[in-house]
C-alpha positions in Angstrom: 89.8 54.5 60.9 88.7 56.9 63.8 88.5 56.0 67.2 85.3 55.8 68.9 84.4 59.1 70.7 82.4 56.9 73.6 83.6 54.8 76.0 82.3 52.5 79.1 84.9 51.9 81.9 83.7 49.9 84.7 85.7 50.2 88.3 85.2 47.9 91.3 85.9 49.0 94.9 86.9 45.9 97.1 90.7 45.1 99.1 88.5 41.6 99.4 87.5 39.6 96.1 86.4 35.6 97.0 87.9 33.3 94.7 84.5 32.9 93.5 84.2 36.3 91.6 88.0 36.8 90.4 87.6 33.5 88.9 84.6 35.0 87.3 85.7 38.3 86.9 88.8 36.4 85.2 86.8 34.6 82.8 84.5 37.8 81.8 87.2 40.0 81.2 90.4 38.2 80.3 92.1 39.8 82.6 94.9 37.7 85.3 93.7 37.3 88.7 96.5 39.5 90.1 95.4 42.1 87.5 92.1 42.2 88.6 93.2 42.3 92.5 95.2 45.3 91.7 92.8 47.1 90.1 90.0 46.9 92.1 92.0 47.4 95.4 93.0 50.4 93.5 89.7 51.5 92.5 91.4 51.8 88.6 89.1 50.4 85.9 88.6 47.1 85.2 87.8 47.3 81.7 87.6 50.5 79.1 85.6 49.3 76.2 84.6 51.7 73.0 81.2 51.4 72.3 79.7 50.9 69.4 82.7 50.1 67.4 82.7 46.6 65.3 84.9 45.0 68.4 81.7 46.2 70.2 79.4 44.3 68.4 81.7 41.2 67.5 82.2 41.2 71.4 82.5 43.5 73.6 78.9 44.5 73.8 77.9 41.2 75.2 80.7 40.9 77.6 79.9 44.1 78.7 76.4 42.9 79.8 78.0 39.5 81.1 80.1 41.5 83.5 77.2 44.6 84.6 74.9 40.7 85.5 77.4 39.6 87.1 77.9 42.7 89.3 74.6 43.2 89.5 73.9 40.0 91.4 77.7 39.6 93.3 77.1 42.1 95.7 80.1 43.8 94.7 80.2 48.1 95.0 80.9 49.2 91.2 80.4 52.0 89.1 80.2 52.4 85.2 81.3 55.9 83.5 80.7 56.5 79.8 83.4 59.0 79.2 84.4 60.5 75.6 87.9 60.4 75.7 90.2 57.0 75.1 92.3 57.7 78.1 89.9 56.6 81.1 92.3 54.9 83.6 91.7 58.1 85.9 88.0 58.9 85.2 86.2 59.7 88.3 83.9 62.9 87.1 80.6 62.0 88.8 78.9 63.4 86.3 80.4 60.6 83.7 78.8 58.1 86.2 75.9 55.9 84.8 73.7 53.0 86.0 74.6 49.7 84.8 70.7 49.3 83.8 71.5 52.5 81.7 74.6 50.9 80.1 72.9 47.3 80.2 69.7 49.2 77.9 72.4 50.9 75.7 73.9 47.8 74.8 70.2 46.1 73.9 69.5 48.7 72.2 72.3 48.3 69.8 72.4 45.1 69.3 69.0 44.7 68.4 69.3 47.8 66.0 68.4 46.7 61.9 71.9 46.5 61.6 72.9 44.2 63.9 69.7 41.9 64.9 
């Protein structure tokens, strides 16, 4: 099986998470709450997701859009990349940057293609 040529990796920026949102953030991506503190104070990714895989549509296409309507509404500064490679931990080309609306649309419009509706 190959591995997915596209990627979505979506980093926060904040040294200040309220319990509130790492206790969301922990229960949208999985991820330990020292994990996520790390990683956003470090402006690494938060999560690196292959889209349009069968994980993607099994899962990780609606946590996806979980976590960009949670951002969306937290207040929080983040950015989503769509990259092509698997090794995104370091991606911060500006011109892999996209809206979450973009990604949020990309997801729909997968997930409510013939073969997955």
């Amino acid at each position: 099986m190959t591995e997915p040529s596209t990627h979505a990796a979506i980093v926060i920026s904040s040294d200040a998470l309220s319990a509130q949102q790492l206790t969301a953030l922990k229960g949208l991506t999985g991820l330990g709450l020292a994990d996520i503190k790390s990683r956003a104070r470090d402006a690494q990714a938060l999560v690196v997701v292959p889209l349009f895989d069968n994980a993607f549509f099994d899962t990780n296409g609606s946590m996806l859009r979980q976590l960009i309507e949670f951002l969306d509404g937290s207040g929080l500064e983040f950015r989503v990349y769509e990259l092509g490679s698997a090794d995104l931990s370091e991606a911060r080309d500006e011109t892999d940057l996209i809206s979450g609306a973009i990604l949020k649309n990309m997801i729909d419009a997968a997930m409510s293609g013939p073969d997955h509706a």
